[in-house]
N, C-alpha and C positions, 0 to 999 in steps of 0.2 A: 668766346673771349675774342678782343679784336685782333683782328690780323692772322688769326688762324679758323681754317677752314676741317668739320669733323671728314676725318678719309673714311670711318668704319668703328665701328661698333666692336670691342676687344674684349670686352668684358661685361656681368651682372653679378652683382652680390645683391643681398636683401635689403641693403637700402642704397643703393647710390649703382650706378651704371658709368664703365671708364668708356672711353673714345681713344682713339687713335688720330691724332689733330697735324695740319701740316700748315707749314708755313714759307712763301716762297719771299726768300730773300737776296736782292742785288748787292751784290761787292764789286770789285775790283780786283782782277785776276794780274800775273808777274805783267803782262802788256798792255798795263792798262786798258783794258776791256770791262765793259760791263756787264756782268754773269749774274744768274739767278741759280741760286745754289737754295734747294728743298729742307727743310729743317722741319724734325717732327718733336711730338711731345707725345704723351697722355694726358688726357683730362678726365678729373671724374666728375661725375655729376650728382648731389645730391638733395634731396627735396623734403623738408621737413613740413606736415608731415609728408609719408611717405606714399600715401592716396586715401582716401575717401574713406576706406574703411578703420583707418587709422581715426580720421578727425570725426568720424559717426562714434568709437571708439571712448574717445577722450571725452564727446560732447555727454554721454551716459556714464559716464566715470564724475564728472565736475560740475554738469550742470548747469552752467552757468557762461555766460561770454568771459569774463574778466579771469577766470581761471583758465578756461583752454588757451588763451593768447598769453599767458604768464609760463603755462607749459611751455609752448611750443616754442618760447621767447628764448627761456630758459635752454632746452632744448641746443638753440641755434646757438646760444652763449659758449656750452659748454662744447659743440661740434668745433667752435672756432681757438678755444684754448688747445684741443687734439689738433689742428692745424698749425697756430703758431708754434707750440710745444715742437712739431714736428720740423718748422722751419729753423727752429733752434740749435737743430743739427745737422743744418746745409753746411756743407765743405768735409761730410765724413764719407771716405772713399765707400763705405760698406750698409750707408743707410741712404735711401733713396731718397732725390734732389725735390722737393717743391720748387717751385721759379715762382711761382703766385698765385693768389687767387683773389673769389671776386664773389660778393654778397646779394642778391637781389629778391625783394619781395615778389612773391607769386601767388596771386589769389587774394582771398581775404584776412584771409591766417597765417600764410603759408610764408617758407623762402627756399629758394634756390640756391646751394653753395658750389660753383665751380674752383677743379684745384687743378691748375696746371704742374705736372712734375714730367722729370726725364721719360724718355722711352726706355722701357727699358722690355728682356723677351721673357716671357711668363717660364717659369723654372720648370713645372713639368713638360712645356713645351720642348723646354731645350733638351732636357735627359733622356727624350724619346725617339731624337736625332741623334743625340751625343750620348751612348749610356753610361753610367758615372762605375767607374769602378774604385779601388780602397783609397786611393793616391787624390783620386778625385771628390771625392767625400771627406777624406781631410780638408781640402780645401774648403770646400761650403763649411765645414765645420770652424775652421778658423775663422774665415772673412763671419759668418753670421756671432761669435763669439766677439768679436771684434766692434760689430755694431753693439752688440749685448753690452758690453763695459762702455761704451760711450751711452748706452742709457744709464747704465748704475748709476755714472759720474753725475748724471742729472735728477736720479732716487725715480727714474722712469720704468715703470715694467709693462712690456709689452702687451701681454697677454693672450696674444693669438698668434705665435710662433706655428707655422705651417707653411707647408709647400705652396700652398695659391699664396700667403706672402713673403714668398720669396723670388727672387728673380737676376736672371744673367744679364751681366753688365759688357758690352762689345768690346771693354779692353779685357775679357777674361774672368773678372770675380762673382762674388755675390753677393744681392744685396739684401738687407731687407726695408721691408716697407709694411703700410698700413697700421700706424699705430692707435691704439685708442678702440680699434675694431671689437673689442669681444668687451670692455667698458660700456659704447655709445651702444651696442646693438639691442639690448632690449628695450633700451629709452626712446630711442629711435621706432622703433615699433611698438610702443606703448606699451612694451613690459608683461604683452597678454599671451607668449607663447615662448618656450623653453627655447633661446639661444647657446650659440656656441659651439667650437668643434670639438667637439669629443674623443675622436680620435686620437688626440695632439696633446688633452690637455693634463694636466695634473694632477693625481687623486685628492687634493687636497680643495681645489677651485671645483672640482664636480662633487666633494661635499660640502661644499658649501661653508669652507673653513679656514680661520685663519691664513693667509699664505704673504711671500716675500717671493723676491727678485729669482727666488730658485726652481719656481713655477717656468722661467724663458727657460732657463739654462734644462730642466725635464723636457720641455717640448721639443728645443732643439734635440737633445737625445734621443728621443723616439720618431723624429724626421730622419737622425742619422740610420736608427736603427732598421729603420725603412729601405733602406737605400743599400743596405750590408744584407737584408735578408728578401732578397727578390722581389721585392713588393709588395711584402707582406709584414702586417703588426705584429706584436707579441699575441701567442698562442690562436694564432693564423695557421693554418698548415702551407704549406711550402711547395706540398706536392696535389694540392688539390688546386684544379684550376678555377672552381667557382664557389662564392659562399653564398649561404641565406641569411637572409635580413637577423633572423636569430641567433646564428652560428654566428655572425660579427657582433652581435649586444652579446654574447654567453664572452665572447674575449675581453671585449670590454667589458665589462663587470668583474672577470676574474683579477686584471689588473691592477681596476680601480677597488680590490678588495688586499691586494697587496701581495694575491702568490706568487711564487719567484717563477719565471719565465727563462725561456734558454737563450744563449749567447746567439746575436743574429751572426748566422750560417755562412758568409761570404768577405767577414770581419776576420783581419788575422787576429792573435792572441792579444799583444797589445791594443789597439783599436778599438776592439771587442770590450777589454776592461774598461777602459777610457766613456765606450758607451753605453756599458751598463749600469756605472757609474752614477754618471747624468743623468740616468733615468731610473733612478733609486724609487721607492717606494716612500722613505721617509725622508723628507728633503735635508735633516741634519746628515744623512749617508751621499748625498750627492755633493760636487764642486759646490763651493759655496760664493762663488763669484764667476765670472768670465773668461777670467785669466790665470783663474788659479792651475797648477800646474800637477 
């Protein structure tokens, strides 16, 4: 993007790679002086498609030229409604800032979407520095409850409520970001292999069924419940220091089959009810908004 320079490489998800971008800008200091004061951002960078074996992909799925470029047309349409959507809620202290972005063809098929948004410090980064105890887990709870009802307000649901998107803001709160993520990710990839964080997500959207606004408000519950119980999911042990690949699919399937699991360990009484709550098994048993009390 112009007038910013990448410092480094911050991030990869499966389709799009963020940057760490800086920008040296001159003001005017109390003595009239001319100073160059450093200003950063993040940029992500995304590329429809997403390489080679994507568009070899699409080219044995359609056949045809006027269909792959109507996909991947399509595709970039709908990448950029998740974008403006997103700019729709600049000015909310608890959802992270877009400043801009910017569209450009790549290849024959292809485009390039850069997004410029705030810096902001990646959330498990900061909890491994700072570790979050009860007082401080309310907090993320509020502030991301907080972005949560400024989606409702707009009939927006997240859907990929998790610790990679979330993040600490340097006066203190927390935000969240990447909307649209667990929606664009299989289309983005052509749809040919199982997306999604499983961990996080709802029993409802991992069968593949009916679901509402109360899919964020589960996820966030079971980030809280994370954070209450060591660093560990529901029917995780507590006391064992390493899992197998299997021991974590046998938890997950117990939950997502709907057994009742124990209060996370590190949660007072209160707290505890609040986030078992939110992470009800049948979303009529959970908060049924953001705010509700």
């Amino acid at each position: 993007m112009k007038g910013w320079s990448i410092v480094e490489k911050i991030g990869k998800g499966s389709f799009g790679t963020v940057y760490k971008a800086r920008q040296n800008q001159e003001e005017q200091n109390a003595q009239n002086e001319t100073v160059t004061r450093e200003r950063f951002s993040a940029i992500k960078v995304v590329e429809i498609p997403q390489d080679e074996d994507m568009l070899k992909s699409l080219w044995q799925e359609y056949d045809n030229e006027e269909s792959v470029r109507t996909y991947i047309s399509d595709l970039k349409e709908d990448y950029l409604r998740e974008i403006k959507m997103m700019i729709s809620l600049k000015g909310k202290p608890s959802i992270v800032r877009i400043e801009e972005y910017e569209v450009e063809p790549i290849g024959e098929y292809g485009w390039r979407i850069s997004i410029r948004m705030e810096y902001l410090e990646d959330f498990w980064q900061y909890t491994q520095q700072h570790p979050v105890d009860e007082q401080e887990a309310i907090r993320v709870g509020m502030d991301i409850c907080e972005a949560l009802s400024c989606c409702e307000e707009k009939n927006i649901i997240h859907r990929d409520v998790k610790p990679g998107n979330l993040f600490h803001s340097s006066e203190g709160g927390y935000k969240l970001g990447d909307f649209g993520v667990a929606r664009m990710e299989d289309a983005l990839t052509g749809g040919y292999s199982v997306k999604g964080t499983f961990p996080y997500m709802a029993p409802e959207v991992f069968s593949a069924e009916h679901y509402d606004s109360t899919v964020d408000i589960y996820s966030l519950g079971i980030v809280l419940y994370r954070l209450m119980n060591r660093n560990r999911l529901p029917f995780e042990n507590i006391y064992k220091p390493t899992f197998t690949y299997r021991e974590k699919e046998e938890a997950l399937r117990r939950r997502m089959r709907g057994e009742t699991f124990q209060k996370p360990v590190d949660a007072g009484a209160e707290f505890a009810a609040v986030i078992m709550r939110a992470c009800a098994f049948a979303p009529e048993n959970r908060y049924q908004n953001a705010r509700e009390e």
